[in-house]
C-alpha positions as CSV (number, residue, x, y, z in Angstrom):
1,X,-30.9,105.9,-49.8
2,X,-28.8,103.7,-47.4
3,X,-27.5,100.3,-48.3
4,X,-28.7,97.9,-45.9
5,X,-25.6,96.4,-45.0
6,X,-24.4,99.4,-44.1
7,X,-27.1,100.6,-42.5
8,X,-27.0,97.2,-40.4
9,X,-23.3,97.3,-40.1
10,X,-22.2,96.6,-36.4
11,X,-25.6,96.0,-35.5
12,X,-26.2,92.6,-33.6
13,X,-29.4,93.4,-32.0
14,X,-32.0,95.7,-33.7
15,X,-35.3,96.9,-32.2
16,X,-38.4,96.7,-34.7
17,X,-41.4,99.2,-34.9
18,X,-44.9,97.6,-35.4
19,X,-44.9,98.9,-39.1
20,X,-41.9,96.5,-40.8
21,X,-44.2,93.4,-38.9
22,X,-47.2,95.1,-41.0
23,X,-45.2,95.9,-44.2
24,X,-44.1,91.9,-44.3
25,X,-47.7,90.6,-43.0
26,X,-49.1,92.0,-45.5
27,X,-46.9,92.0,-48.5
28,X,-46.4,95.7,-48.7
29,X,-45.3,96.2,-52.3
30,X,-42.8,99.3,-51.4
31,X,-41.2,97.7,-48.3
32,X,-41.4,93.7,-48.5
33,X,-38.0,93.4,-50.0
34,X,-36.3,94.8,-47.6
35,X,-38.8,93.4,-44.6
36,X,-38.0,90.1,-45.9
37,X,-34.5,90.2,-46.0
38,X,-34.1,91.9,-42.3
39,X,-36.6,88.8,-40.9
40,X,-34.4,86.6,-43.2
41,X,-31.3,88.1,-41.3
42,X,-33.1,87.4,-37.8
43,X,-34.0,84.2,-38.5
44,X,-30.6,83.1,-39.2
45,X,-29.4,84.6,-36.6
46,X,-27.3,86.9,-38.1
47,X,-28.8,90.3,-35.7
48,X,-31.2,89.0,-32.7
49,X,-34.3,91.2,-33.2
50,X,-36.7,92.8,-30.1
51,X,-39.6,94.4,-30.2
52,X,-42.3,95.3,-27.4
53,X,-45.7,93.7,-26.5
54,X,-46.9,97.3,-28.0
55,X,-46.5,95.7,-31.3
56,X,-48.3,92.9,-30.4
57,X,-51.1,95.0,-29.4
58,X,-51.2,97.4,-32.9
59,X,-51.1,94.2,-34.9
60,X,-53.6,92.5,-33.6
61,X,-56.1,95.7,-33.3
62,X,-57.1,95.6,-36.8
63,X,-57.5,91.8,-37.4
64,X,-59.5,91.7,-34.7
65,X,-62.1,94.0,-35.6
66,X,-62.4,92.9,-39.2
67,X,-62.4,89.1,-37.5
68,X,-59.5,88.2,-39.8
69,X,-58.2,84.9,-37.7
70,X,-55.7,84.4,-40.5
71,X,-54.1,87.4,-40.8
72,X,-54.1,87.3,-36.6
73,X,-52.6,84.2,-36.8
74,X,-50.1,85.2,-38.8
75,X,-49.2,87.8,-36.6
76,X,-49.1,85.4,-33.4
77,X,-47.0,83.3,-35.5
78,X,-44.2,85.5,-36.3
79,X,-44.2,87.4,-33.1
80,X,-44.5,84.5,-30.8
81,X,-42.5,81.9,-32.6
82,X,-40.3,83.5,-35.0
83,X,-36.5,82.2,-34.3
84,X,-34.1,84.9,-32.6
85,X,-37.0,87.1,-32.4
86,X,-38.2,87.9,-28.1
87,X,-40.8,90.3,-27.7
88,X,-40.0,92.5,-24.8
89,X,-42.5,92.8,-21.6
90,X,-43.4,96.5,-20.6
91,X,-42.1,96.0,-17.1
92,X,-41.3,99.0,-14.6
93,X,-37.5,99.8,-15.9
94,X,-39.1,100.0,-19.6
95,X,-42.1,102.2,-18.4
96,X,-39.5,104.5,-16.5
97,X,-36.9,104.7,-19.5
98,X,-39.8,105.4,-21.8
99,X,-41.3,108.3,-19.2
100,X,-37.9,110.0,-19.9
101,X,-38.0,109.7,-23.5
102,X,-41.5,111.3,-23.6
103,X,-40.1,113.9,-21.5
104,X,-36.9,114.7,-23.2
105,X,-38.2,114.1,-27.2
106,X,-42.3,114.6,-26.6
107,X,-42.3,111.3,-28.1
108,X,-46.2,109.9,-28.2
109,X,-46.3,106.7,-25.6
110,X,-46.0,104.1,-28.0
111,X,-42.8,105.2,-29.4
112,X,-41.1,105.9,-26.5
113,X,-42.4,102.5,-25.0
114,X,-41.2,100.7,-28.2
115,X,-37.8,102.6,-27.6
116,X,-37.5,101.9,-24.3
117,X,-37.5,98.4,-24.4
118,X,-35.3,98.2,-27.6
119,X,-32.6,100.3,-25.5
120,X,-33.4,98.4,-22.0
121,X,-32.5,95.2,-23.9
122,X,-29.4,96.6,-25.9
123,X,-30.4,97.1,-29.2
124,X,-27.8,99.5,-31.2
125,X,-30.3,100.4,-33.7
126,X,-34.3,100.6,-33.8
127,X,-36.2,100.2,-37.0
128,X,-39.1,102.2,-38.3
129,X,-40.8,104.0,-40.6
130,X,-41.3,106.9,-38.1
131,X,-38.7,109.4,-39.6
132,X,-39.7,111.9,-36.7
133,X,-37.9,109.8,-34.3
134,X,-34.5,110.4,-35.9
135,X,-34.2,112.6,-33.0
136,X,-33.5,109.2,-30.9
137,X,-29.7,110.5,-30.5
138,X,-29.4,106.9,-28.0
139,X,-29.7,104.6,-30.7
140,X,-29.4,104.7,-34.5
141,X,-32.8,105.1,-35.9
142,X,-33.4,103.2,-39.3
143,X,-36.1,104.3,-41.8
144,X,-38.0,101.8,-44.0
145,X,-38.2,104.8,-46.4
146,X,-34.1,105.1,-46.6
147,X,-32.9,101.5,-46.6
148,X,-32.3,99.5,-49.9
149,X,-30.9,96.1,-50.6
């Protein structure tokens, strides 16, 4: 296990997977601890957090079909208004980073999308709960699974 000062040590702008947006949503008993306290860390500006309009997209997926509008709205909320938080367009320079990605790691699309925006924006670490993208050697990767307060 990794402290998560240390893990976040030097960090001042960290890209974030889809699942820690699910894990805090949601109230995931194994994760929301440490969710908390990275969204606590964002909000008070303390690291600038990114993510990509993927995670927008697998958030929403599920709410929508069950026709949850609260749990969707809770999403929208944090995504679109949360402070220090941007969500990151897929424009052509993130689409052409994350075409090299694929090619170099055989990432799936997603994750090399989500990576590609967190490196086109400068992030020096990306979290997730992914561990297969430890392979990332461009930016430190950071597992849900391996972080503790």
């Amino acid at each position: 296990m990794i402290k998560l000062d240390e893990a976040l040590a030097a960090v001042t702008a960290l890209g974030l997977d889809t699942s820690p947006f699910i894990y805090f949503i949601e109230q995931h008993p194994s994760y929301l601890t440490v969710v908390r306290e990275i969204f606590r860390r964002v909000d008070s500006m303390a690291i600038a957090g990114y993510s990509s309009m993927i995670t927008l997209t697998e958030v929403l997926t599920q709410p929508k079909r069950l026709q949850n509008s609260t749990v969707e709205n809770e999403y929208l909320s944090l995504l679109l208004y949360s402070r220090n938080f941007t969500l990151i367009p897929i424009d052509y320079t993130v689409a052409e980073r994350a075409a090299d990605l694929r090619a170099r790691y055989r990432l799936r699309t997603p994750d090399a999308l989500q990576l590609a925006a967190s490196l086109n924006i400068g992030c020096e670490a990306f979290l997730t709960n992914d561990a297969a993208l430890q392979r990332i050697t461009e930016l430190r990767v950071l597992i849900l699974d391996q972080l503790e307060l």
